[in-house]
PAZAPA-4460 file (N, C-alpha, C; in steps of 0.05 Angstrom, whole numbers, plus 32768, in hexadecimal, padded with zeros to 4 digits):
% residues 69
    n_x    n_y    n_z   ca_x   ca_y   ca_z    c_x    c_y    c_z   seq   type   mol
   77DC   7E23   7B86   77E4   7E29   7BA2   77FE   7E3A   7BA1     1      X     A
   7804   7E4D   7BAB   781B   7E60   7BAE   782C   7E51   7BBD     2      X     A
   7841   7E57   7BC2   785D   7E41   7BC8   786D   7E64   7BD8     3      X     A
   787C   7E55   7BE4   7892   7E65   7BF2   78AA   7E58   7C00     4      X     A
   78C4   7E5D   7BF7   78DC   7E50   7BFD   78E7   7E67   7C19     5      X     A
   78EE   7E5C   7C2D   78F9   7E65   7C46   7916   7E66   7C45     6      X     A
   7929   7E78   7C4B   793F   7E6C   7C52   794C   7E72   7C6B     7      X     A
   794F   7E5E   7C7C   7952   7E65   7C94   7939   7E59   7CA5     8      X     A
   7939   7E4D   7CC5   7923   7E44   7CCD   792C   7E47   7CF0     9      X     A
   793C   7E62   7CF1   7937   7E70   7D0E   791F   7E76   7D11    10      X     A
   791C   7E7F   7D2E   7910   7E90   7D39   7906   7EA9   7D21    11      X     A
   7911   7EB4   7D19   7916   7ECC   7D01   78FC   7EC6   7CEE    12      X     A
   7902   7EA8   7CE8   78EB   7EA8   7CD3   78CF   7E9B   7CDB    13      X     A
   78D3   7E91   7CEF   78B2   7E7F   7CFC   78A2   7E95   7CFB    14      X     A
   7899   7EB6   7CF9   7882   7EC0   7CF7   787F   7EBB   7CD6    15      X     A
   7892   7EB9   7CC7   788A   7EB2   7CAA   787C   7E9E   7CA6    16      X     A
   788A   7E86   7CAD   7884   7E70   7CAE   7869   7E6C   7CB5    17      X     A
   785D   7E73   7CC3   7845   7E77   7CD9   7834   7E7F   7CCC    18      X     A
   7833   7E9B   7CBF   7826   7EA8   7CB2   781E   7E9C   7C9C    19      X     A
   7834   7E8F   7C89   782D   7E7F   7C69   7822   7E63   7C72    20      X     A
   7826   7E5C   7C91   780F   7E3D   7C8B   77F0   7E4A   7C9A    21      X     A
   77F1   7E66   7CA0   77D6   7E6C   7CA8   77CB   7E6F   7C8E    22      X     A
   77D6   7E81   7C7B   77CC   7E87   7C5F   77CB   7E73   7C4A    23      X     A
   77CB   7E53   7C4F   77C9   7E43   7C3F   77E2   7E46   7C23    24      X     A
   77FE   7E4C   7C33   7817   7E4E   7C19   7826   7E39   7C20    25      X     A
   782D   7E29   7C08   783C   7E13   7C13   7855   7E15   7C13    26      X     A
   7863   7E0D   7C25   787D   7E1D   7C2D   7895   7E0A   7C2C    27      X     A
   78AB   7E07   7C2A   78C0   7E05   7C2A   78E0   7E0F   7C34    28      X     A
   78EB   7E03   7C45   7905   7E0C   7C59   7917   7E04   7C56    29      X     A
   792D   7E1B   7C53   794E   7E0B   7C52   7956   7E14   7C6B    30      X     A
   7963   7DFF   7C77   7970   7E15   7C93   798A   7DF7   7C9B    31      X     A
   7993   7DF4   7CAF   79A0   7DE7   7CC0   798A   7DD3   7CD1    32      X     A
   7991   7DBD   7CD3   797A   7DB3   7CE5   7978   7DBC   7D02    33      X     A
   7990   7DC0   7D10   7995   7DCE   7D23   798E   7DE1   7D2C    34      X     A
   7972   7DE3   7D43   796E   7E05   7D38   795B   7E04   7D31    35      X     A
   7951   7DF4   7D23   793F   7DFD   7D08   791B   7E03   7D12    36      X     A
   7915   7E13   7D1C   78FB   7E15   7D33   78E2   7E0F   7D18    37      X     A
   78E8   7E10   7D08   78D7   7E18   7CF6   78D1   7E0C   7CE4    38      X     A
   78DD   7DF1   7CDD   78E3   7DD3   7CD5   78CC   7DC6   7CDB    39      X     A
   78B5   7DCD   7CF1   789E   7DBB   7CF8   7881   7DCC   7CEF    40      X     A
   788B   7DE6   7CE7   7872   7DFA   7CD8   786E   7DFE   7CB9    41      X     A
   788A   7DEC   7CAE   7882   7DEC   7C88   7877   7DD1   7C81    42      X     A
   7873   7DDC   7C61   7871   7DC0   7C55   7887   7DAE   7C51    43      X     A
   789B   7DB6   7C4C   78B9   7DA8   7C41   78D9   7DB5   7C59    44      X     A
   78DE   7DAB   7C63   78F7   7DB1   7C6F   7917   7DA3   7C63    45      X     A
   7924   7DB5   7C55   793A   7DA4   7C54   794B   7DB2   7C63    46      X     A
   795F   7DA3   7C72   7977   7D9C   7C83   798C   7DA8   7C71    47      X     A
   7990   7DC4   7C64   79A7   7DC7   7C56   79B0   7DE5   7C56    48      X     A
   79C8   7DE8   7C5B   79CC   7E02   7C67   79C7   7E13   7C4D    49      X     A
   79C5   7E2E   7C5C   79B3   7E43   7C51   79CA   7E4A   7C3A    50      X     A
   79E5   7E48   7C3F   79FD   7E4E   7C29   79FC   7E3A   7C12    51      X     A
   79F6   7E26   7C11   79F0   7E12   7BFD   79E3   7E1B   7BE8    52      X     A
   79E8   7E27   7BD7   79D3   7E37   7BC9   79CD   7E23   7BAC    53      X     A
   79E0   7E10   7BA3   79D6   7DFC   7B95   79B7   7DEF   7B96    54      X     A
   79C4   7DE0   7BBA   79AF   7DCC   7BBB   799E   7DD9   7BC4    55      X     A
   7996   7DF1   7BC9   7984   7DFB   7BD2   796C   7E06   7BB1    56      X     A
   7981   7E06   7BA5   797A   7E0A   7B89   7965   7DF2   7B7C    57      X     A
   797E   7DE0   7B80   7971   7DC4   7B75   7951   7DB8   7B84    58      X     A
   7958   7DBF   7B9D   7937   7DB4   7BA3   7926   7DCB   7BA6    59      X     A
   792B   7DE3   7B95   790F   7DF4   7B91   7907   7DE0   7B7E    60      X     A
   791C   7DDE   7B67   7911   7DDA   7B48   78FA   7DC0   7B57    61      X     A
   78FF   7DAF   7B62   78E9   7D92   7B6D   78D5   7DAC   7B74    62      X     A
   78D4   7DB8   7B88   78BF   7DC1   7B93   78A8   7DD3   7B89    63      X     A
   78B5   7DE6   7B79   78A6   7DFC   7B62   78A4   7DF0   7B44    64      X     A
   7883   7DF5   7B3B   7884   7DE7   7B1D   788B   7E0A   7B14    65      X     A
   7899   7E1B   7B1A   789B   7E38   7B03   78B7   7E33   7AFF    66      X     A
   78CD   7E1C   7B08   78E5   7E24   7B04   78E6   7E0C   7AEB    67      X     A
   78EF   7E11   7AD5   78F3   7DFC   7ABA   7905   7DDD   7AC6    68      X     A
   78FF   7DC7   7ABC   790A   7DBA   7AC8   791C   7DAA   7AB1    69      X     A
***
């Protein structure tokens, strides 16, 4: 199954979002919960701002088997 990490879950990105759960991609979002329109159209939503670039790091490695663990 192809995978896709979001960052951001405005307005901006819900035609993405939209698009990859029409095309069967399972998806994943970093954004702010606040806001976040796009939090109810992935597979995985985390609550963590888009500057976080650690933890945003850290839960690809959970989410993708191509990143070495």
């Amino acid at each position: 199954m192809s995978k896709l990490a979001i960052i951001g879950a405005a307005h901006g990105q819900l035609p993405l979002c939209l698009k990859a759960k029409e095309m069967g991609i399972e998806t994943i979002c970093f954004a702010w919960d606040d806001g976040a329109v796009c939090k109810d159209y992935v597979n995985k939503f985390y609550p963590i701002s888009v500057l976080e670039k650690e933890k945003i790091l850290s839960a690809l490695y959970d989410f993708s088997d191509i990143f070495p663990h």
